[in-house]
C-alpha atoms as one frame of an Amber mdcrd trajectory, in Angstrom:
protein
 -13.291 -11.119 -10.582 -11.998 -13.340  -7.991 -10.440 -17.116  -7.838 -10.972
 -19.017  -4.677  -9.013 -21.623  -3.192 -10.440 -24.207  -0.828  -7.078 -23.850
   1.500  -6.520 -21.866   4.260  -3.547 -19.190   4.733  -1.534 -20.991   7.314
  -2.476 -24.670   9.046  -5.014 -23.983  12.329  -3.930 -26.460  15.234  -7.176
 -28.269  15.918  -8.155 -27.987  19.607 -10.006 -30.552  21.570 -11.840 -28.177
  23.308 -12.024 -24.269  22.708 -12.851 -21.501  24.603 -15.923 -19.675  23.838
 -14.463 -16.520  25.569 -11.796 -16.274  23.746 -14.096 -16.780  20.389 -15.655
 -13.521  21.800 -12.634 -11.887  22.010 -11.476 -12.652  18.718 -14.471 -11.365
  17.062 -13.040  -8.249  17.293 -10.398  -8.957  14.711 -12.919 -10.392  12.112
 -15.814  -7.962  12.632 -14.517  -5.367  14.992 -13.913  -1.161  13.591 -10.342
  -2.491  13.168 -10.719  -6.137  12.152 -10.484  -8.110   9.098 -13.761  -7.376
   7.626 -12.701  -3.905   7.932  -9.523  -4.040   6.121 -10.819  -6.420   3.293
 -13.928  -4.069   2.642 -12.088  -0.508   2.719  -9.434  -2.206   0.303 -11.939
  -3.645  -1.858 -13.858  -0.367  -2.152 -10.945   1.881  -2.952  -9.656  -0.807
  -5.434 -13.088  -0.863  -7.434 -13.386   2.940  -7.357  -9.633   3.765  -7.740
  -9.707   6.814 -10.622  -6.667   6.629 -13.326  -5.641   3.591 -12.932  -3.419
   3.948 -16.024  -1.357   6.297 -14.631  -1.209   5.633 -11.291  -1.256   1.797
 -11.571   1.990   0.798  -8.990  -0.578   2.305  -5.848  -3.789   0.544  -7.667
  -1.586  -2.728  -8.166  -0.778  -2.338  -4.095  -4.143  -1.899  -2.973  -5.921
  -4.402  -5.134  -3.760  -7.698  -4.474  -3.698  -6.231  -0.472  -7.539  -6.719
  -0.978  -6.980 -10.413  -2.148  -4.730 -11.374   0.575  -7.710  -9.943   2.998
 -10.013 -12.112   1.789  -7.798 -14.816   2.986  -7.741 -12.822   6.239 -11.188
 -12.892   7.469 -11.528 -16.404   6.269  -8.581 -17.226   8.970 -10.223 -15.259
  11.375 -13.186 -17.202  10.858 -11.909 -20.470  11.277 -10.153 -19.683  14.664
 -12.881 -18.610  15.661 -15.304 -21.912  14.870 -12.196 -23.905  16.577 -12.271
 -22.060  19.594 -15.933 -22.638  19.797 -15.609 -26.870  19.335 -15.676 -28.904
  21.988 -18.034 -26.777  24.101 -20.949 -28.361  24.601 -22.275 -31.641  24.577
 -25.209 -33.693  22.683 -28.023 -34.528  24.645 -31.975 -34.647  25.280 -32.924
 -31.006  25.424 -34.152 -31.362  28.928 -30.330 -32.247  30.494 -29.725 -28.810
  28.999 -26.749 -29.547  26.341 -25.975 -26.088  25.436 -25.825 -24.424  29.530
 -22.236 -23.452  28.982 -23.580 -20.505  26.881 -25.473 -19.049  29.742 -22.264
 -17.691  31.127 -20.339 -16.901  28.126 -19.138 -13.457  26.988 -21.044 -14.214
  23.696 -24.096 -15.678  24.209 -25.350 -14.913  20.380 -22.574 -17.445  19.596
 -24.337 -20.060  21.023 -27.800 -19.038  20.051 -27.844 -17.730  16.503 -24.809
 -18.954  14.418 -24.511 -22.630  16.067 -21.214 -21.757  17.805 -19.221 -20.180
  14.542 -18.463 -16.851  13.525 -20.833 -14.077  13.243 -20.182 -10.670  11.294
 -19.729  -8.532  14.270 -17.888  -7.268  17.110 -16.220  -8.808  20.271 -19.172
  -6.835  22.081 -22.043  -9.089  19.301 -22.034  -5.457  17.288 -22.849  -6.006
  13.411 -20.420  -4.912  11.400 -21.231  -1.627   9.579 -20.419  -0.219   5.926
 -19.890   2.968   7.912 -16.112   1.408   8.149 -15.671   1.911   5.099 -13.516
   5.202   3.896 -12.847   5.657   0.084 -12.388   9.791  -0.398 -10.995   8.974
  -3.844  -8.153  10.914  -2.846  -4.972   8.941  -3.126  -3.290  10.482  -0.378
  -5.624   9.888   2.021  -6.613   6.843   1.091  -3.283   5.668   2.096  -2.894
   7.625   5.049  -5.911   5.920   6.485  -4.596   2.596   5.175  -1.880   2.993
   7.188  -3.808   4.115  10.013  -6.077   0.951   9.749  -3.426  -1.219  10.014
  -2.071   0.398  12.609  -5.142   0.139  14.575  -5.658  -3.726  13.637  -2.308
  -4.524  15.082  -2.731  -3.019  18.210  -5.625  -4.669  18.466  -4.145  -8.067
  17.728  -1.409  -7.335  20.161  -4.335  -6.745  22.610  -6.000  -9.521  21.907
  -3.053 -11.913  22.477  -2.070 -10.908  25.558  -5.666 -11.681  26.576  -6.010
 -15.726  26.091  -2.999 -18.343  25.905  -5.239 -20.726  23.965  -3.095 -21.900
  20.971  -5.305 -21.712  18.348  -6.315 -18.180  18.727  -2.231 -17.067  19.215
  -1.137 -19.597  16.152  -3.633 -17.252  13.752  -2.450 -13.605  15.085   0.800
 -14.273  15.654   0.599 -14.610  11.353  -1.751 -11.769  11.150   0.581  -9.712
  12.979   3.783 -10.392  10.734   1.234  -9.848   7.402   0.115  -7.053   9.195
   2.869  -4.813   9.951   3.799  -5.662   6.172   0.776  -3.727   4.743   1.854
  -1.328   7.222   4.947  -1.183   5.780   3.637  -1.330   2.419   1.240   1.813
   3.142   3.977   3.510   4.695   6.207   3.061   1.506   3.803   3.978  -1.063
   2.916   7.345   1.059   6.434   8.100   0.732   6.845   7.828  -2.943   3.314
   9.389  -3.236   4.113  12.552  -1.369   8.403  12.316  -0.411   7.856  12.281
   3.558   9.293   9.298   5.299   6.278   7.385   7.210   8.540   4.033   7.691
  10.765   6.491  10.616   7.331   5.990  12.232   6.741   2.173  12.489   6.203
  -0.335  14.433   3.446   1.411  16.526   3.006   0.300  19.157   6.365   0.040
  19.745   6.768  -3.376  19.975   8.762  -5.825  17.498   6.499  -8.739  16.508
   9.584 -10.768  17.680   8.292 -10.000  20.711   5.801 -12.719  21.141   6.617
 -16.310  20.343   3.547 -17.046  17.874   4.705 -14.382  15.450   8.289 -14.767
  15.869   8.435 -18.292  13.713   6.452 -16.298  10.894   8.989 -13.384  10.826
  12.117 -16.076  10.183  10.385 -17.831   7.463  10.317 -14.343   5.973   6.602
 -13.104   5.627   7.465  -9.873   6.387   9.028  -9.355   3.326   7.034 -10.322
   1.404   3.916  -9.134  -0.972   1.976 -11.569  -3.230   0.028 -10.600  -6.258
  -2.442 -13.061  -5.841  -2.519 -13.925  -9.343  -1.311 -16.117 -11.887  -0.782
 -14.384 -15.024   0.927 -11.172 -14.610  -1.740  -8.948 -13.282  -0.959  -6.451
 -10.304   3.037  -6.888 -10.748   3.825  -3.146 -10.986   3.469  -3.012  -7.377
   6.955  -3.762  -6.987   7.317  -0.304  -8.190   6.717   0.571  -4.184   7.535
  -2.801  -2.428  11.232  -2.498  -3.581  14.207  -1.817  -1.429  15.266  -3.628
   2.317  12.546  -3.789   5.259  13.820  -1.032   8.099  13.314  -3.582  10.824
  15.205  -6.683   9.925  17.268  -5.273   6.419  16.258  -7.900   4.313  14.935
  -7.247   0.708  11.675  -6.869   0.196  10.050  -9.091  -2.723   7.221  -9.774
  -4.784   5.629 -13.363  -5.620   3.512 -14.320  -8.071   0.551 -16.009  -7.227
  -0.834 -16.734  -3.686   1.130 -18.936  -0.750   0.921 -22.209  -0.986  -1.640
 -22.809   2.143  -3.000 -25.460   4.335  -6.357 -27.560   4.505  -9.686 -25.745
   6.055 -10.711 -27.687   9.186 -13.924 -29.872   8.700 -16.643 -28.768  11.480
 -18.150 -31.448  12.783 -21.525 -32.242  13.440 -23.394 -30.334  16.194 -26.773
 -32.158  16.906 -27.167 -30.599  20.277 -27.197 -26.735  17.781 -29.585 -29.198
  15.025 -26.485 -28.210  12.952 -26.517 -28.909  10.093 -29.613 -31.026  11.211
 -28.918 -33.980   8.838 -29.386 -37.159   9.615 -28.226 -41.051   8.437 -31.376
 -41.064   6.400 -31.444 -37.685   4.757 -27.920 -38.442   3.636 -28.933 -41.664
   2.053 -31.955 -39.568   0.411 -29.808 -36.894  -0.709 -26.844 -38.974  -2.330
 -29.689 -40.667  -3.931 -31.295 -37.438  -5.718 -27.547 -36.833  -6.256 -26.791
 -39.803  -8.299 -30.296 -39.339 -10.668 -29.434 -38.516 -14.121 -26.083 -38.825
 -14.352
């Protein structure tokens, strides 16, 4: 089962106004081939179906807490992309047209059926599709295409970055990219103990050091990149550090598991959005519903 926490992975800056292109852009990292809701779902599948657990529990330890720490991912994602979509539009009489800056953004379907917040698709308003998923069974190339994923998903964060300055959308994959190149890392490490060849002479791809680009660069000296959590509390998924053991080849510092989960930040409250009848409560409902709230206590 899973615990959730009402935090976020890392604080969001809180624009005053977004940029509804660059929500459409970033939809690619949440529901993109190579996003976040691929990563979390191809984890989570492998995880429930891994065979022998008993014996091979160091790579079933590694791919079940990665899965945790996704979940966190596309929640991130998310988020940015809800902030990049405030401050967009205006309220108003439906007549003065309140919503016309959609008519000439990327993602129309923002605007239209999700009230300007994340949808389960694609930069180009594709659904995301199961057919991402890959779980052979086979250990070996399960972790192969681990690795291969998150490969892909930083390219396409590096991608994605060079394409808008706005400083919400760089603050969340400049962290993505540092946690990122760590499962990368991590895949790389555990394919190496798993069969003896050395996939770590192989990374970063592309090659390109997250120190690179100033959003990632603060994340790499507080250390993220060395880092694996368990995401849980009381001992579960520890033998992982079976595999996560040793320095990192990129900076030489040692690698190390925590306990638990980071400590996070606090999830932005959206505001109303009349002009989207979202949530479409009003003074008087609210009055009604704390009311019916308040019965029979």
């Amino acid at each position: 089962m899973f615990k959730r926490e009402n935090k976020l992975l890392i604080d969001l800056p809180v624009p005053e106004h977004g940029d509804p292109n660059a929500a459409a852009a970033v939809q690619e990292l949440l529901g993109g081939k190579f996003g976040e809701m691929s990563t979390l779902n191809n984890y989570m599948y492998q995880s429930f179906n891994f065979r022998q657990k008993d014996k091979l529990k160091p790579f079933y330890d590694l791919v079940a807490s990665i899965t945790a720490e996704e979940f966190g991912h596309v929640e991130l994602v998310s988020n940015t992309i809800n902030l990049l979509s405030r401050g967009n539009t205006f309220p108003g009489d439906p007549d003065v047209t309140p919503l016309r800056e959609g008519m000439d953004a990327r993602s129309t379907y923002h605007f239209i059926a999700t009230a300007q917040t994340a949808l389960a698709g694609d930069s180009m308003g594709r659904p995301w599709t199961g057919d991402n998923v890959f779980s052979s069974g086979n250990l070996v190339l399960d972790l192969l295409h681990n690795f291969f994923l998150e490969v892909g998903a930083r390219t396409h964060k590096m991608r994605v970055y060079e394409m808008t300055e706005h400083e919400t959308a760089r603050e969340m994959i400049g962290y993505l990219l540092v946690r990122g190149g760590t499962h990368v890392l991590a895949y790389a490490k555990a394919l190496e103990i798993a069969t003896g060849v050395d996939v770590k002479k192989m990374v970063p791809i592309p090659n390109l050091s997250n120190r690179k680009f100033d959003h990632a660069k603060k994340f790499e000296d507080q250390g993220l990149s060395n880092v694996l959590y368990t995401w849980n509390d009381v001992g579960h998924y520890t033998d992982l550090s079976k595999i996560w053991k040793g320095t990192n080849p990129e900076n030489g510092n040692q690698l190390q598991v925590i306990t638990g989960a980071p400590k996070g930040a606090p999830i932005p409250n959206l505001e109303e959005l009349p002009e989207e009848f979202a949530p479409g409560i009003d003074r008087d409902d609210y009055a009604k519903i704390a009311k019916r709230l308040m019965e029979n206590m």
